[in-house]
N, C-alpha and C positions, 0 to 999 in steps of 0.2 A: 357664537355666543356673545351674547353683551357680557363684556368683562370691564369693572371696577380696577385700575390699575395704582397698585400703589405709589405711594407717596400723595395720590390726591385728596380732595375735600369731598365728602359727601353729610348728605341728611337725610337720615331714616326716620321714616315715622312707622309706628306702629299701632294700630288700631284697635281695637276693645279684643274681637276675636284672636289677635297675638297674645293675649295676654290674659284668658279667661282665666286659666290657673295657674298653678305653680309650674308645671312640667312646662308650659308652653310659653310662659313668658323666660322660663327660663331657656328654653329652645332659640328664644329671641335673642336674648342678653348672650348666649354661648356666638350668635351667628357675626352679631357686632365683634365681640370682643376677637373672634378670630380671624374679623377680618381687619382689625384695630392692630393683631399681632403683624398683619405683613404689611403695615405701614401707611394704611389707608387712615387722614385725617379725620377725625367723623362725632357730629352734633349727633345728637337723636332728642326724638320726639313720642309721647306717648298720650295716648289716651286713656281715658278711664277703662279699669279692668272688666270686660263683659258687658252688664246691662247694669254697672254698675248706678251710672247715671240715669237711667230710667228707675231703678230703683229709690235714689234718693228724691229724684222727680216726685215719685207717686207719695212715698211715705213724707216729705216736705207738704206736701197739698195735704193730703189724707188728717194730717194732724192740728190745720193752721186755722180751720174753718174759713176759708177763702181770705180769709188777711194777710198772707203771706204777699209783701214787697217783689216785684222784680228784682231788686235791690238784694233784697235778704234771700231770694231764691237762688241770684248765681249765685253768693257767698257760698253758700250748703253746696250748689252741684257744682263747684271747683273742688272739693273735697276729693271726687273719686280720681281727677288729674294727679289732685296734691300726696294722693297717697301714691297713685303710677309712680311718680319720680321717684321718688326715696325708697321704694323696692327696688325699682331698676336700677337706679345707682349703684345701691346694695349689692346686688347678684353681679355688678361689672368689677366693681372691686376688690369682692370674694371669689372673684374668676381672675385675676390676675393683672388686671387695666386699671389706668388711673380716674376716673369718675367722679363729678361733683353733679348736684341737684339746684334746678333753679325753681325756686315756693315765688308765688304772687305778692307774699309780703316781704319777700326780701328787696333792697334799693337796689338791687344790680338786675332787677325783673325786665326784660326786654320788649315785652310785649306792650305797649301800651296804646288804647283804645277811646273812645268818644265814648257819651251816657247811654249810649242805648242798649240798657241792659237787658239782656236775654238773646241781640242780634245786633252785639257792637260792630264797631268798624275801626278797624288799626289807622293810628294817626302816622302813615309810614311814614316822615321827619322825626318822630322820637323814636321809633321802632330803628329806623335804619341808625338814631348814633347809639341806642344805649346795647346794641349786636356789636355795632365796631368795637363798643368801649367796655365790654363784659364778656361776651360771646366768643368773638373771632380770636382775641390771643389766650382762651384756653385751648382754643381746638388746635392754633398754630404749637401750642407746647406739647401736643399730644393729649393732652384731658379731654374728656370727653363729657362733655354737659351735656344733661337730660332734662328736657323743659316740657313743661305740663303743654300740651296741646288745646285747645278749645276757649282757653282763658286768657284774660287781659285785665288791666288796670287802668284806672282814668289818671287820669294828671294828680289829681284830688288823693289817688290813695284808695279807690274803690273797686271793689272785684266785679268784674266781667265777664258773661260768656260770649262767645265769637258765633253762637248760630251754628246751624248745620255744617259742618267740610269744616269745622273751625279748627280742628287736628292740621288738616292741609293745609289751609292758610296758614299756621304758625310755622308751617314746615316751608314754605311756598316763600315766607319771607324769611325764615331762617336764613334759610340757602343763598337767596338772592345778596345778603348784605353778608357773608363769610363767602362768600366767591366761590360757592359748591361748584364741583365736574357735575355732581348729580344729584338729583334727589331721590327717593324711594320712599315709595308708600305700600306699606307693606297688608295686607288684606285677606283674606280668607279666600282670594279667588286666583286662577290663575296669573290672570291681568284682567284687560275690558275685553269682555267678550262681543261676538256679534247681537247676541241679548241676553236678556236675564236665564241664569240657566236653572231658577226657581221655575222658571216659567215655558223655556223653548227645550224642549231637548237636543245634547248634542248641539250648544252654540259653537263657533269656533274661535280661537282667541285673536286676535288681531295683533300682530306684534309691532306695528305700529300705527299713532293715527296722529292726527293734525289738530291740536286743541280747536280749533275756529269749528271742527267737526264734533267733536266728541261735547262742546257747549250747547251744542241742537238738541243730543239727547241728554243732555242733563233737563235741558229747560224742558224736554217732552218725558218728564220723570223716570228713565233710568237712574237706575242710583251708583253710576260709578263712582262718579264725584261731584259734588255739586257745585251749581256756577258761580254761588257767591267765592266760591275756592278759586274757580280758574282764573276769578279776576287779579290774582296776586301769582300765578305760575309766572316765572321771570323768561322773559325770551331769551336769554343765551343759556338757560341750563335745562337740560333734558328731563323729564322725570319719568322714573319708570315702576309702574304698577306691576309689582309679584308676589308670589303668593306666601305664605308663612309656614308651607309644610316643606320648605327648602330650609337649609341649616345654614347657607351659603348665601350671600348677596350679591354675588355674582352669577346666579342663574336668571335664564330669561325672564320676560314678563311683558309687557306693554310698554311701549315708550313714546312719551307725548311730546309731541313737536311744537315748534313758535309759540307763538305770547297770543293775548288779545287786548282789544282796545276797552281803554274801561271809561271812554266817553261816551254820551250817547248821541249819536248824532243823527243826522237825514242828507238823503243826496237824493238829485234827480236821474233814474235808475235807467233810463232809455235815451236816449238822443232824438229819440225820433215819437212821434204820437202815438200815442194807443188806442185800438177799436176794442168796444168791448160787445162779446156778440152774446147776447141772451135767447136761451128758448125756453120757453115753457110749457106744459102739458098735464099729464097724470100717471105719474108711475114710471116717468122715464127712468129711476134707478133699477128699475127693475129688470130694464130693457139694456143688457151691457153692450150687444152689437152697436145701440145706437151710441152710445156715447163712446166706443174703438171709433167706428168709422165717421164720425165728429172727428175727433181728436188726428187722425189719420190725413185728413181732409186739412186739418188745421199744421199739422206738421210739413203737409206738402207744400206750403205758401209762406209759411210766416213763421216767427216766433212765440211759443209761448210763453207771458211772461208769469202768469197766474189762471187761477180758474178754483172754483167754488161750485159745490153740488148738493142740492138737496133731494127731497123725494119726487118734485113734481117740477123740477126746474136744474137749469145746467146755464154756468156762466164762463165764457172763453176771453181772456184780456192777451190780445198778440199786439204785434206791430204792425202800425200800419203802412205797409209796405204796399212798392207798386201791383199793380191788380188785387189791390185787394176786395175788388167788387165782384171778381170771381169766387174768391171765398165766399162770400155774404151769399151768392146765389147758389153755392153748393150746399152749406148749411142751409139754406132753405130747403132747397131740393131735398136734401132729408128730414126735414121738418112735415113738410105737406106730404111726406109717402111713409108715416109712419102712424100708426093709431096713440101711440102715446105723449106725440109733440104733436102742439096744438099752433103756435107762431113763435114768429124770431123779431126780435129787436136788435137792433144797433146805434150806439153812441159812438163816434167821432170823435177824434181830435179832444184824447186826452192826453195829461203826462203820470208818467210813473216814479211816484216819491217815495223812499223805501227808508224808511228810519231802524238803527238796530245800534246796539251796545247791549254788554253783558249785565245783566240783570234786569232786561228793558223788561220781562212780566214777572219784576218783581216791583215795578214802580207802578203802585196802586192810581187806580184814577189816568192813566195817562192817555188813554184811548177817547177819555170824556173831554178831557182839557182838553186834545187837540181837536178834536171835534165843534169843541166848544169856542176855539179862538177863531177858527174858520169860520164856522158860522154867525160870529161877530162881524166880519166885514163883508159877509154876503159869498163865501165860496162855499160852493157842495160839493159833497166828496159821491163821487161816481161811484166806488166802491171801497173797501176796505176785506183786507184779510192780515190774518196773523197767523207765525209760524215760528217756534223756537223765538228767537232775541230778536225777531225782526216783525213789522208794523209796515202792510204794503198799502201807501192809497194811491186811489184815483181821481184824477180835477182836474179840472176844464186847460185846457193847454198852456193857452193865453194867460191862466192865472197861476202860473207855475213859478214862479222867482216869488212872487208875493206871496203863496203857500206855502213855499219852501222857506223861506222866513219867518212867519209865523209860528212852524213847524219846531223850526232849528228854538228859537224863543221858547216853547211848550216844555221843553226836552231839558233847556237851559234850566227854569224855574223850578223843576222836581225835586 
């Protein structure tokens, strides 16, 4: 069992579903506070109650005839945070814990964020001193702060919302700048499942995984958490996703490993050339032996490093390694003895530049711009795929440092 040992720091967050009504937010506040009794030092974090914020959402818009400000819209949806805290508090106080409420407008508010209201971004330099200088010596005395999850404040004095996961970022940085053992994010589910279990029956839960993993399927819309979140999970503190029909914080759950990189960058992904073998035809999806024993064929010589397929065409990028003219004439060999491949091509003597950081498909346009600065001094890109946080191309070999510069520049500018 993952056990919470006392005397240490932790941060709980709790999310809309902890806290739809009274019985359950108070399930919440009884689970802290007992574990607050055997000496466990501990922030928490709360979201708005239920659909609290989808509901101010709709009736905010519903009323404004489209005039409502980004501006004046977080003000109204930090309400359903601003009210979380001061219940929570509430019910830790009248359960026997010492507890204090952090509001957006009060000057010891620790969160503070850039203008981009409705999908700010934490200025972590103010965030981390006004945690050390507000935050960490109530939790060292034992008090337990409750801070509004999702919201922030500009330098100016303006209220913010943090965007999707913005619960977890507040928690993600809490933690990191009070020197948590742990975080906990606390959730309707058991932890991360192997899928959605709206959708898969009978997932299984995973009781541990590796953020660098769990950022894949964020970016391929699972909703465990989202990746603007993991970019703030701190690499020496663990965090473990469990479920809210436990009383206990110390039952299992999912526990997220290492950190990620929150730059965005490019490397040249191969050491060695890439061949890229194309066939095309009519219906080759249709036909799954042909593309096993492709792929079969392809495995028994080389690396795969990518590969793309549509209805009437299949595209294989390996290494080019010794013999690999044997290949080429195997994939042909299935090419000419099938009715639904019609010929193969091949390209030579590429390299494989693989750009990736967290949030890279959330950075609009960036597919075009790098495209587009390529194609300014004359390099074409052999191919291109994309997969979660990562941007795979292909270019001429020989033009591999000067693409790869260009690249790293594209990625700079966003």
């Amino acid at each position: 069992m993952d056990n919470v040992k006392s005397g240490k720091k932790i941060v709980v967050k709790f999310g809309g579903s902890s806290l739809v009504d009274s019985e359950k937010l108070l399930k919440s506040a009884m689970a802290v506070v007992s574990e607050a009794k055997r000496g466990t030092k501990i922030a928490v974090v709360v979201s708005a109650m239920g659909k609290t914020t989808d509901m101010l959402m709709n009736t905010a818009k519903n009323t404004s005839n489209g005039k409502l400000t980004k501006c004046e819209l977080d003000d109204i949806l930090s309400m359903g945070e601003r009210t979380s805290v001061r219940i929570f508090a509430a019910a830790l106080r009248n359960n026997g814990v010492n507890a204090c409420y952090f509001d957006p407008m009060d000057n010891k508010w620790p969160i503070i964020t850039d203008e981009a209201f409705q999908n700010a971004n934490p200025n972590i330099k103010e965030c981390s001193k006004n945690i050390k200088l507000h935050v960490l010596p109530l939790v060292e005395e034992g008090i337990i702060p409750v801070i509004a999850g999702f919201v922030g404040k500009t330098m100016e004095g303006k209220i913010t919302t943090l965007g999707r996961g913005g619960s977890d970022t507040t928690a993600f940085i809490i933690g990191e700048n009070i020197g948590a053992d742990q975080i906990l994010l606390v959730t309707d589910a058991e932890g991360i499942m192997t899928s959605d279990p709206k959708i898969i029956q009978s997932p299984k839960l995973l009781p541990e995984i590796n953020v660098n993993i769990l950022v894949g399927l964020a970016d391929s819309g699972a909703k465990f958490i989202h990746s603007k979140a993991l970019k703030y999970k701190p690499e020496g503190i663990d965090v473990k996703v469990m479920s809210n029909k436990h009383d206990d914080l110390n039952k299992p759950g999912t526990l997220i490993k290492d950190a990620l990189s929150w730059e965005l960058d490019a490397e040249i992904a191969s050491s060695t050339p890439v061949a890229e073998i194309t066939v095309i035809g009519e219906g080759i999806s249709n036909n799954t032996n042909i593309i096993m024993e492709m792929f079969e064929k392809v495995r028994g010589h080389t690396s795969l490093l990518g590969m793309s397929m549509n209805a009437n065409s299949i595209i294989f990028y390996v290494n080019q390694k010794d013999h690999i003219l044997e290949l080429f004439n195997q994939i042909h060999g299935i090419t000419v003895e099938n009715k639904e491949t019609i010929a193969m091509a091949v390209k030579k003597d590429l390299a494989f530049i693989q750009t990736s950081g967290v949030g890279l498909e959330e950075t609009h346009g960036i597919i075009g711009k790098i495209s587009e600065d390529l194609r300014h001094v004359g390099i074409n890109i052999s191919g291109i795929l994309t997969i979660t946080s990562s941007i795979l191309l292909f270019v001429d070999w020989n033009e591999k440092e000067k693409a790869l510069e260009l690249i790293k520049n594209s990625l700079k500018t966003q």
